[in-house]
MARGU-231489 format. One record per residue: residue in three letters; z, y, x of N, C-alpha, C, O in turn. Coordinates in steps of 0.2 Angstrom, whole numbers, padded with zeros to 4 digits, always signed. Layout:
BEGIN
ALAZYXZYXZYXZYX/...
! end
This chain:
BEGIN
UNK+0504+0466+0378+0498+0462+0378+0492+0466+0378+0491+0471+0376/UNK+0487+0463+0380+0480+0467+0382+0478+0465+0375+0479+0461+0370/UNK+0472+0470+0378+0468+0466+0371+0461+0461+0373+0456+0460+0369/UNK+0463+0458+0379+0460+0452+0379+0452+0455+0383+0449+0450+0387/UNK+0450+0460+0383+0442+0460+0385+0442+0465+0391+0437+0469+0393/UNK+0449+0463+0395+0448+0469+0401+0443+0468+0406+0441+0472+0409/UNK+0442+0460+0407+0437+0459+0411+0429+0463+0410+0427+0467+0415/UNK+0427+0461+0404+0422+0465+0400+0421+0471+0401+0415+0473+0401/UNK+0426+0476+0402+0427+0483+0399+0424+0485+0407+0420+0489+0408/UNK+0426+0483+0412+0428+0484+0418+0419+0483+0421+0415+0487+0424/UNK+0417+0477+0420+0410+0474+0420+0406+0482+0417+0401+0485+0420/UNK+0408+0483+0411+0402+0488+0410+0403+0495+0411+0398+0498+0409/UNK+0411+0497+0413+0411+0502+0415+0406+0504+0422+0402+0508+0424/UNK+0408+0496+0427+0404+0498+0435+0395+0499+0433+0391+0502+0436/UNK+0393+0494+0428+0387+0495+0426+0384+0501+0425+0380+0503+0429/UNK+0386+0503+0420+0387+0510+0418+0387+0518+0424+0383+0522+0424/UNK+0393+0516+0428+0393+0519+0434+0387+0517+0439+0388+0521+0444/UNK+0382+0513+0439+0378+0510+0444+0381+0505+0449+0377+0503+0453/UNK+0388+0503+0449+0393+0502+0455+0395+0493+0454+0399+0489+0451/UNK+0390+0492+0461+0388+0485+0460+0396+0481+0460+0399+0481+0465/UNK+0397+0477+0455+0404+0473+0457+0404+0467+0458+0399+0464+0455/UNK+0408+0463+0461+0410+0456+0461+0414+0455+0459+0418+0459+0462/UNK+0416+0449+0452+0423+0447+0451+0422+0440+0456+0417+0436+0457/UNK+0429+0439+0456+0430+0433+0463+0436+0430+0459+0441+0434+0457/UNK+0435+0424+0457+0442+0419+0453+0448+0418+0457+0446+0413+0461/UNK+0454+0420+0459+0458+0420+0463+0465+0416+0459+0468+0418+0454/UNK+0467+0412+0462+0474+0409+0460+0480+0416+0459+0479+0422+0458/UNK+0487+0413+0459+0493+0419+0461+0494+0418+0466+0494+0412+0468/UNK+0496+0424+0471+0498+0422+0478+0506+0421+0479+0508+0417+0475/UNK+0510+0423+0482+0517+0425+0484+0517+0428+0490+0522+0428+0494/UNK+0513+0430+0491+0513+0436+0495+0505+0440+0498+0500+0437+0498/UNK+0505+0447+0500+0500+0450+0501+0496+0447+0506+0490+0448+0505/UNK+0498+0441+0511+0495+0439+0516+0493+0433+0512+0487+0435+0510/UNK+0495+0429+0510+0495+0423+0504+0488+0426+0500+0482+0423+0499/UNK+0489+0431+0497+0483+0433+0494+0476+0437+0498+0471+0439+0494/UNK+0476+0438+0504+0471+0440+0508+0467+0434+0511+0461+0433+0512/UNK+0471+0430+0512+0469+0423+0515+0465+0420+0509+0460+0416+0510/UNK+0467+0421+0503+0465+0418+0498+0458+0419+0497+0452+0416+0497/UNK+0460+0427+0496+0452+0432+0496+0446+0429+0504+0441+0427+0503/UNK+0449+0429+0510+0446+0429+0516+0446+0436+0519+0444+0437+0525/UNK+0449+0442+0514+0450+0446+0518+0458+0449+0522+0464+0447+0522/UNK+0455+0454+0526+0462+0457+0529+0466+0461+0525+0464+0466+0521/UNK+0473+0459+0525+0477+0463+0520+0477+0470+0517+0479+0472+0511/UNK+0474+0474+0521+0473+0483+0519+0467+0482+0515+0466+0486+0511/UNK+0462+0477+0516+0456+0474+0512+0458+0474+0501+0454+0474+0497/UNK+0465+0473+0501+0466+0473+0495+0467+0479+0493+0469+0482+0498/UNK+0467+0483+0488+0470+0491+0488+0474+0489+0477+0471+0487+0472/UNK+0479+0492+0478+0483+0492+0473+0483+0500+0471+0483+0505+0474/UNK+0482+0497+0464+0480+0503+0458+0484+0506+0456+0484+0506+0449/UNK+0491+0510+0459+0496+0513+0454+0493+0516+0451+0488+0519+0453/UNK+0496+0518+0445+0496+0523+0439+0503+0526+0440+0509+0524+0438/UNK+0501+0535+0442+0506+0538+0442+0506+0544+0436+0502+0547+0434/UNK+0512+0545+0435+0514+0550+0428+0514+0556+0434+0518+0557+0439/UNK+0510+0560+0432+0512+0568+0432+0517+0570+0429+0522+0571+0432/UNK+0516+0570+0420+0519+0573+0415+0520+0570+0411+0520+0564+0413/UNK+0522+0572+0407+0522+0565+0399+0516+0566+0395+0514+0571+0392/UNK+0512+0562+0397+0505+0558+0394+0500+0560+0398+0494+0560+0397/UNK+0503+0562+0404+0497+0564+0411+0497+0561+0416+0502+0563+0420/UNK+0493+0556+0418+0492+0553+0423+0486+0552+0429+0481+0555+0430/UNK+0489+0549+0433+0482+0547+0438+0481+0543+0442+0487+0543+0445/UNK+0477+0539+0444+0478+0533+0447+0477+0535+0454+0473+0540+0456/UNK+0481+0531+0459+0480+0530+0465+0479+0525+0469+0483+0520+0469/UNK+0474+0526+0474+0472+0518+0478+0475+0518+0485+0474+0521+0491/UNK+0478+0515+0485+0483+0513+0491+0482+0506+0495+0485+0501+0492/UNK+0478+0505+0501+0477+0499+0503+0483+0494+0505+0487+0494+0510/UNK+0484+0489+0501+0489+0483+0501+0495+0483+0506+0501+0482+0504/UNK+0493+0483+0514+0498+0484+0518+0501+0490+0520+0503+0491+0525/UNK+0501+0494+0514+0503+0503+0517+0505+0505+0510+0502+0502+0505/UNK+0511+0509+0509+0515+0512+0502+0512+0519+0503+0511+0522+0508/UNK+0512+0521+0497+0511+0527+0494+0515+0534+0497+0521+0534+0496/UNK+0513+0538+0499+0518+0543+0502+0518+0548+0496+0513+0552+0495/UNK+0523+0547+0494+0525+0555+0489+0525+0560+0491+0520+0563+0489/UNK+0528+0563+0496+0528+0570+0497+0520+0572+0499+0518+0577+0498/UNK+0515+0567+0501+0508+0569+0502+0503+0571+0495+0499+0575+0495/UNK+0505+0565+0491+0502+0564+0484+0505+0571+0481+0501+0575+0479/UNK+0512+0572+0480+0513+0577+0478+0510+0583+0480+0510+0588+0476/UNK+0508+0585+0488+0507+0590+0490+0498+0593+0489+0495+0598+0488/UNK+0496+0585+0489+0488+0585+0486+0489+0588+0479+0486+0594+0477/UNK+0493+0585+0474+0490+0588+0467+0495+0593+0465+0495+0595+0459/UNK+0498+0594+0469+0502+0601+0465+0506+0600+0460+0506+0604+0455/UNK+0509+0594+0462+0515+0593+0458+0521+0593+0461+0520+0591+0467/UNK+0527+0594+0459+0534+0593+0464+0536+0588+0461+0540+0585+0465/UNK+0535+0584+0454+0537+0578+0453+0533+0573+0451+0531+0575+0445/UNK+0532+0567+0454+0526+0561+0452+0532+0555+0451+0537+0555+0455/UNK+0530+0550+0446+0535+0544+0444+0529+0539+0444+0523+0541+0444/UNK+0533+0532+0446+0529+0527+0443+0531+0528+0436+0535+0532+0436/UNK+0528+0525+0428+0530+0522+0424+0531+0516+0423+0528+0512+0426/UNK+0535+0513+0420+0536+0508+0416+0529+0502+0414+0524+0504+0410/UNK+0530+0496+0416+0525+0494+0411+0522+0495+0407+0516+0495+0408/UNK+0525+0496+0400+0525+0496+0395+0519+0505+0395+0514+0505+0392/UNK+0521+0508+0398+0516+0515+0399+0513+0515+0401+0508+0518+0399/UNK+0512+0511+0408+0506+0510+0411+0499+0506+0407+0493+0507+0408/UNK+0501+0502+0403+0498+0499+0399+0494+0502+0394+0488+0504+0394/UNK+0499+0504+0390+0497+0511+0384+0493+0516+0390+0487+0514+0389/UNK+0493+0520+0393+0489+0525+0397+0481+0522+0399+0476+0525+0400/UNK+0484+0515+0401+0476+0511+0404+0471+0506+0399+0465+0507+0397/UNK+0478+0502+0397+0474+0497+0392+0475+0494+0398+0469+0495+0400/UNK+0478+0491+0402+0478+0485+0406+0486+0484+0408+0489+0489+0409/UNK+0490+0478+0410+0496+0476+0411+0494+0477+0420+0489+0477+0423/UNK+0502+0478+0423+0500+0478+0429+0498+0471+0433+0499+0465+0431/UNK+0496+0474+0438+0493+0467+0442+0485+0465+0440+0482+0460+0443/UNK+0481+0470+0435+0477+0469+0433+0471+0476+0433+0465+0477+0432/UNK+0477+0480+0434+0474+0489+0434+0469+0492+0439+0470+0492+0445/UNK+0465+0494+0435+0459+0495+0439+0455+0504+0435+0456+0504+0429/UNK+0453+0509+0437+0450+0513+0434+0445+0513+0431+0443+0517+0427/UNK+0440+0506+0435+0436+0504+0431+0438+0500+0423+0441+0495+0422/UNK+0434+0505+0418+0437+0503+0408+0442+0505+0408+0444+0505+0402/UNK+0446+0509+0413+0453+0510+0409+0450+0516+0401+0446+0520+0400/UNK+0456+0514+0399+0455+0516+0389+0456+0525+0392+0455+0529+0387/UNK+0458+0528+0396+0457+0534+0397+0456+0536+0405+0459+0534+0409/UNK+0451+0540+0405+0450+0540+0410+0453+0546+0415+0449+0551+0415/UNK+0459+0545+0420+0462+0547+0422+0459+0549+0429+0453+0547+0431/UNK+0462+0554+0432+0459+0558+0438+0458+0552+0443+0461+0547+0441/UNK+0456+0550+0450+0457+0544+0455+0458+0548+0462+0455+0553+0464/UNK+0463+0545+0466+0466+0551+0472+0463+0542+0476+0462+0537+0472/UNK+0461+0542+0482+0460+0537+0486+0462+0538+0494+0462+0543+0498/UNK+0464+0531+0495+0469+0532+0503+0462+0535+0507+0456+0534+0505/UNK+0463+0537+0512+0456+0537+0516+0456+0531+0518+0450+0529+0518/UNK+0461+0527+0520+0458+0523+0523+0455+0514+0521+0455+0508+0524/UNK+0453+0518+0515+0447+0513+0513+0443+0514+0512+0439+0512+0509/UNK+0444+0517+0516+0433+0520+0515+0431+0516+0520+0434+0516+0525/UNK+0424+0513+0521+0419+0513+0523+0420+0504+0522+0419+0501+0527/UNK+0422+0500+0519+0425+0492+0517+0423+0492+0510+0423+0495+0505/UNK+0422+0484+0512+0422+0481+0506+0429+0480+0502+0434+0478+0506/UNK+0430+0482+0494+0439+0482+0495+0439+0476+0488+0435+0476+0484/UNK+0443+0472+0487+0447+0469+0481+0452+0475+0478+0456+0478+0481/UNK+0451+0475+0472+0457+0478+0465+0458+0474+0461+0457+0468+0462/UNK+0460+0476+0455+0462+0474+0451+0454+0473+0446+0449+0476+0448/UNK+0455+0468+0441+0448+0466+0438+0448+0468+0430+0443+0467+0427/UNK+0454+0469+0427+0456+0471+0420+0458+0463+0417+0458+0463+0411/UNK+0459+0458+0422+0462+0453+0419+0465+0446+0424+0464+0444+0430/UNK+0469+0446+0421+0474+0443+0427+0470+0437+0430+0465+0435+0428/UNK+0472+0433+0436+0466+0428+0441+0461+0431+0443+0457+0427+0445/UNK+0459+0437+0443+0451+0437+0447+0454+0445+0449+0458+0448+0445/UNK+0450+0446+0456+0450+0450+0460+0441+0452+0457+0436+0448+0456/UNK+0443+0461+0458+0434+0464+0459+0434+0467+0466+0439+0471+0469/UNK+0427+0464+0470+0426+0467+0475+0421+0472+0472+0418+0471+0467/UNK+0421+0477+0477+0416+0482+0478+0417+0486+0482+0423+0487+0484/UNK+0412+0490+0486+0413+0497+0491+0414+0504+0489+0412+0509+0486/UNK+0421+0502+0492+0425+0509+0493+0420+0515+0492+0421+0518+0487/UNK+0417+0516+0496+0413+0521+0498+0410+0523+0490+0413+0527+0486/UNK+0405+0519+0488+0402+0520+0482+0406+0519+0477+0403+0520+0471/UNK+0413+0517+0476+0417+0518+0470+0418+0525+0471+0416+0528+0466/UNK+0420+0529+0476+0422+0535+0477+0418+0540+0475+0420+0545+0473/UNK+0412+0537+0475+0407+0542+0472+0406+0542+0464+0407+0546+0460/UNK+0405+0533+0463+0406+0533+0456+0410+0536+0451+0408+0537+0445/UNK+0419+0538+0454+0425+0542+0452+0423+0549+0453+0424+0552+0448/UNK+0421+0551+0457+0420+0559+0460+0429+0558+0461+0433+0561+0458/UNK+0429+0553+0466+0438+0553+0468+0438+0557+0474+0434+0558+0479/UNK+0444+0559+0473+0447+0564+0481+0449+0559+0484+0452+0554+0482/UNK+0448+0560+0491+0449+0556+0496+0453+0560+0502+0451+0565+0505/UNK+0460+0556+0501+0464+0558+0506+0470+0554+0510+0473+0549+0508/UNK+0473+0556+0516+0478+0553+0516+0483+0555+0512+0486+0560+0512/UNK+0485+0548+0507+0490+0550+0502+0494+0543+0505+0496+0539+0500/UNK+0496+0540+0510+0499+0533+0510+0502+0532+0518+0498+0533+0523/UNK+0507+0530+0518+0512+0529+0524+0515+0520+0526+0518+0519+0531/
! end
Protein backbone atom coordinates (compact mmCIF):
# COMPACT_ATOMS: atom_id res chain seq x y z
CA UNK A 1 0.00 0.00 0.00
CA UNK A 2 1.31 3.51 -0.71
CA UNK A 3 1.14 6.08 1.41
CA UNK A 4 -1.35 7.81 -0.33
CA UNK A 5 0.50 11.11 -1.58
CA UNK A 6 2.24 9.89 -4.74
CA UNK A 7 0.52 12.06 -6.69
CA UNK A 8 1.87 15.15 -4.65
CA UNK A 9 5.27 13.82 -4.31
CA UNK A 10 5.69 13.60 -7.94
CA UNK A 11 3.95 17.20 -8.58
CA UNK A 12 6.69 18.69 -6.48
CA UNK A 13 9.52 16.81 -7.29
CA UNK A 14 8.99 18.06 -11.37
CA UNK A 15 8.35 21.52 -9.55
CA UNK A 16 11.41 21.47 -7.92
CA UNK A 17 13.16 20.03 -11.07
CA UNK A 18 11.74 23.17 -13.11
CA UNK A 19 9.93 20.15 -15.37
CA UNK A 20 6.75 21.39 -16.54
CA UNK A 21 4.16 18.40 -15.93
CA UNK A 22 0.61 17.46 -16.84
CA UNK A 23 -1.48 14.85 -15.00
CA UNK A 24 -4.22 13.58 -17.36
CA UNK A 25 -7.17 11.50 -15.46
CA UNK A 26 -7.19 8.20 -17.39
CA UNK A 27 -9.61 5.14 -16.94
CA UNK A 28 -7.71 1.35 -16.95
CA UNK A 29 -7.08 0.27 -20.23
CA UNK A 30 -6.77 -3.64 -21.34
CA UNK A 31 -4.34 -2.99 -23.54
CA UNK A 32 -1.29 -0.65 -24.59
CA UNK A 33 -3.31 0.36 -27.78
CA UNK A 34 -6.64 0.76 -25.53
CA UNK A 35 -4.69 2.97 -23.40
CA UNK A 36 -2.90 5.28 -26.29
CA UNK A 37 -6.16 5.75 -27.84
CA UNK A 38 -7.35 6.79 -24.32
CA UNK A 39 -4.42 9.27 -23.93
CA UNK A 40 -4.83 10.38 -27.91
CA UNK A 41 -1.42 9.39 -28.13
CA UNK A 42 0.79 6.72 -30.32
CA UNK A 43 1.75 3.62 -28.37
CA UNK A 44 5.64 4.28 -28.07
CA UNK A 45 4.17 7.84 -26.84
CA UNK A 46 3.57 5.78 -23.27
CA UNK A 47 6.98 4.87 -21.82
CA UNK A 48 6.98 2.38 -18.79
CA UNK A 49 9.15 2.90 -15.76
CA UNK A 50 10.87 -0.40 -14.76
CA UNK A 51 12.66 -0.46 -11.76
CA UNK A 52 15.70 -2.74 -12.15
CA UNK A 53 17.76 -4.54 -9.21
CA UNK A 54 21.50 -4.30 -9.95
CA UNK A 55 22.26 -5.65 -6.41
CA UNK A 56 20.56 -6.22 -3.19
CA UNK A 57 19.28 -2.73 -2.34
CA UNK A 58 20.67 -1.10 -5.67
CA UNK A 59 18.57 0.01 -8.22
CA UNK A 60 17.79 1.96 -11.37
CA UNK A 61 14.98 2.81 -13.27
CA UNK A 62 14.62 2.42 -16.96
CA UNK A 63 12.45 4.11 -19.54
CA UNK A 64 11.24 1.99 -22.18
CA UNK A 65 8.70 3.22 -24.67
CA UNK A 66 5.29 1.11 -24.50
CA UNK A 67 5.49 -0.67 -27.83
CA UNK A 68 9.35 -2.04 -27.46
CA UNK A 69 10.78 -4.48 -24.30
CA UNK A 70 13.86 -3.89 -22.58
CA UNK A 71 16.95 -5.50 -24.12
CA UNK A 72 19.06 -6.98 -21.31
CA UNK A 73 22.22 -7.69 -22.86
CA UNK A 74 22.26 -3.82 -23.84
CA UNK A 75 21.29 -2.48 -20.34
CA UNK A 76 23.63 -4.68 -18.96
CA UNK A 77 26.33 -3.69 -21.37
CA UNK A 78 25.49 0.01 -20.65
CA UNK A 79 25.98 -0.20 -16.80
CA UNK A 80 28.39 -2.89 -16.22
CA UNK A 81 26.69 -5.33 -14.75
CA UNK A 82 26.41 -9.14 -15.93
CA UNK A 83 23.25 -9.42 -14.00
CA UNK A 84 19.95 -7.12 -13.90
CA UNK A 85 16.54 -8.64 -12.38
CA UNK A 86 13.15 -7.21 -12.31
CA UNK A 87 11.93 -7.35 -8.54
CA UNK A 88 9.02 -8.18 -7.06
CA UNK A 89 6.31 -5.95 -6.33
CA UNK A 90 6.63 -5.83 -3.05
CA UNK A 91 10.66 -4.41 -3.64
CA UNK A 92 9.76 -2.26 -6.14
CA UNK A 93 7.53 -0.49 -3.93
CA UNK A 94 9.89 -0.37 -0.85
CA UNK A 95 12.83 0.89 -3.39
CA UNK A 96 10.38 3.68 -4.83
CA UNK A 97 7.43 4.35 -2.49
CA UNK A 98 5.17 3.69 -5.39
CA UNK A 99 3.08 0.10 -6.44
CA UNK A 100 3.62 -0.77 -10.09
CA UNK A 101 1.61 0.68 -12.66
CA UNK A 102 2.22 3.94 -10.97
CA UNK A 103 6.19 4.25 -11.01
CA UNK A 104 7.71 7.21 -11.99
CA UNK A 105 11.28 8.73 -10.94
CA UNK A 106 9.70 11.60 -10.42
CA UNK A 107 9.18 11.67 -5.86
CA UNK A 108 10.45 8.20 -5.86
CA UNK A 109 11.52 7.87 -1.92
CA UNK A 110 15.09 7.18 -3.32
CA UNK A 111 16.59 8.42 -5.85
CA UNK A 112 17.81 5.95 -8.09
CA UNK A 113 20.15 6.40 -11.24
CA UNK A 114 17.54 6.81 -14.80
CA UNK A 115 18.89 4.98 -18.18
CA UNK A 116 16.33 6.35 -20.98
CA UNK A 117 15.32 4.58 -24.47
CA UNK A 118 16.74 7.04 -27.01
CA UNK A 119 13.82 6.64 -28.62
CA UNK A 120 12.03 8.99 -26.66
CA UNK A 121 13.58 11.73 -27.11
CA UNK A 122 12.35 14.72 -28.83
CA UNK A 123 8.10 13.76 -27.64
CA UNK A 124 5.91 14.49 -25.55
CA UNK A 125 5.69 11.22 -23.33
CA UNK A 126 2.88 9.81 -20.64
CA UNK A 127 4.50 7.76 -17.44
CA UNK A 128 3.42 6.72 -14.50
CA UNK A 129 2.08 9.68 -12.15
CA UNK A 130 2.69 8.18 -8.47
CA UNK A 131 -0.95 7.12 -8.32
CA UNK A 132 -3.12 4.79 -9.89
CA UNK A 133 -5.80 6.69 -12.98
CA UNK A 134 -3.73 9.48 -14.02
CA UNK A 135 -1.13 9.42 -16.53
CA UNK A 136 1.91 12.51 -16.28
CA UNK A 137 2.78 14.07 -19.62
CA UNK A 138 5.91 15.70 -20.06
CA UNK A 139 9.07 16.15 -22.44
CA UNK A 140 11.21 13.64 -22.79
CA UNK A 141 13.94 15.84 -23.67
CA UNK A 142 13.63 18.04 -20.50
CA UNK A 143 12.98 15.17 -18.16
CA UNK A 144 16.30 13.94 -19.45
CA UNK A 145 17.86 16.93 -18.48
CA UNK A 146 16.09 17.27 -15.24
CA UNK A 147 17.58 13.31 -14.23
CA UNK A 148 20.99 14.09 -15.76
CA UNK A 149 19.63 10.54 -17.31
CA UNK A 150 21.91 8.56 -19.84
CA UNK A 151 20.31 8.14 -22.91
CA UNK A 152 20.57 5.20 -24.95
CA UNK A 153 19.47 2.30 -26.86
CA UNK A 154 18.68 0.00 -24.07
CA UNK A 155 15.35 -1.63 -25.68
CA UNK A 156 14.45 -4.10 -28.57
Amino acid sequence: MTDGNGRDRVEVDAATRGLPIEFVSRPAARSLEEAAALLGIAPSGIVKTLVVRRREGEYLFALIPGDKQISWPKLRALVGANKLSLPSPELALEATGYERGTITPLGSTTAWPVYADSAIMGQRIAMGAGAHGFSAFVDADQFVVAFDATVADISS
